[in-house]
Steps between C-alpha positions, in 0.01 A plus 500: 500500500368155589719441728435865695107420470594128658700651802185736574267243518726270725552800718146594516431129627740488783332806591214397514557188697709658737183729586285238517766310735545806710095567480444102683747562751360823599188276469618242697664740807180647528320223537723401763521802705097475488466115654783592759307819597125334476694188762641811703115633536372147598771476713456790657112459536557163663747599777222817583172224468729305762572859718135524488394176597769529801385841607139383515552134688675762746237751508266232533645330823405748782320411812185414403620289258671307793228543728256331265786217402470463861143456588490272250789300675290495758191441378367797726134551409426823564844708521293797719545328752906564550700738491833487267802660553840556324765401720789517176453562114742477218446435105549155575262373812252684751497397861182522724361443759165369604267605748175371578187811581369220690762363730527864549233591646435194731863583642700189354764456281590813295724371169315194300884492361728659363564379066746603207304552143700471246504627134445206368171398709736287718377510932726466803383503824723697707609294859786705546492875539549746241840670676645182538502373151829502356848371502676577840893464564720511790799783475752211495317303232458184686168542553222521236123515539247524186141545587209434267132575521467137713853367498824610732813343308818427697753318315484255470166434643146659341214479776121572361338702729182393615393825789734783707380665869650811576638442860624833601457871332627825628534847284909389349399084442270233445590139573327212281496155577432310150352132482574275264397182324705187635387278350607642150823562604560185666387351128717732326827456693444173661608607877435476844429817618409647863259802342540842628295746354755808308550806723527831356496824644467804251666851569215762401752774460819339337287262290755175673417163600620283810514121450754524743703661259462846369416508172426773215267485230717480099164493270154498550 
């Protein structure tokens, strides 16, 4: 009878421990499952505060934003006094161009100039015209022109552009002839050069360049 009375109470103790065993795992997965899904929810809250912060500094970058970036560039006083227009816009910069109500009106000069507002705040003034800005290759591949906002790149040789006239213009082209600064190249690549200005006439309706070469524009 003892012995019956001692195997209950043995059996009623493993019982009871394995309960409380199972009981603080159960305890212990739950707790678990709720850190994981509270670090999910932060998670997830983060990635949308960033979306939202993204959204708005894109919302937030339209044209007046650059127009005003721009005046203050400029220190223009009183920006009534010119007229502002959007020559190309993407998320990432805002070109415009300048003209003065002033020079306007007394018959002169049209464009102040022609500037790319970035994002960031960052100003460019724009030397070289907006459909020429790009990289520009020859069908063969030998030839290879990129153009920046005041730089015409042809390997291996980088000239800074300092002014462009436009020497001839019918309805199908437009030829520039672009200035540059000597003396910066001369300090750059340490030659002696005979400076030409660069020639180049641009196709209105194929959207080509002639440097002597035709050549077709590969990015923007």
């Amino acid at each position: 009878m003892k012995r019956i009375i001692l195997l209950l109470f043995v059996c009623i103790c493993l019982t009871s421990c394995s309960q409380n065993s199972t009981d603080s795992k159960d305890n212990t997965t739950k707790k678990d499952t709720q850190e994981k899904s509270s670090e999910t929810t932060k998670d997830d809250s983060k990635q949308e505060n960033n979306n939202q912060n993204n959204d708005k500094q894109e919302s937030d970058f339209d044209d007046d934003t650059a127009i005003n970036t721009l005046v203050n560039y400029l220190k223009i006083e009183n920006k009534d006094d010119f007229v502002f227009n959007t020559l190309a816009k993407n998320n990432d910069y805002i070109n415009l161009e300048v003209i003065s109500k002033e020079l306007l009106k007394k018959g002169g000069l049209e464009s102040v100039g022609n500037y790319s507002v970035s994002k960031n705040g960052t100003v460019a003034e724009m030397i070289v015209p907006d459909e020429l800005i790009g990289s520009w290759l020859s069908d063969d591949h030998s030839v290879s022109y990129i153009i920046g906002y005041d730089t015409i790149t042809v390997n291996p040789y980088q000239y800074s552009i300092t002014e462009y006239n436009i020497t001839a213009e019918d309805d199908t082209t437009i030829t520039y002839e672009f200035y540059w600064d000597i003396d910066k190249f001369v300090e750059q690549y340490n030659l002696n050069i005979n400076p030409q200005p660069v020639i180049i006439e641009y196709n209105k309706q194929d959207q080509t360049i002639n440097t002597g070469v035709m050549l077709h524009k590969i990015t923007n």
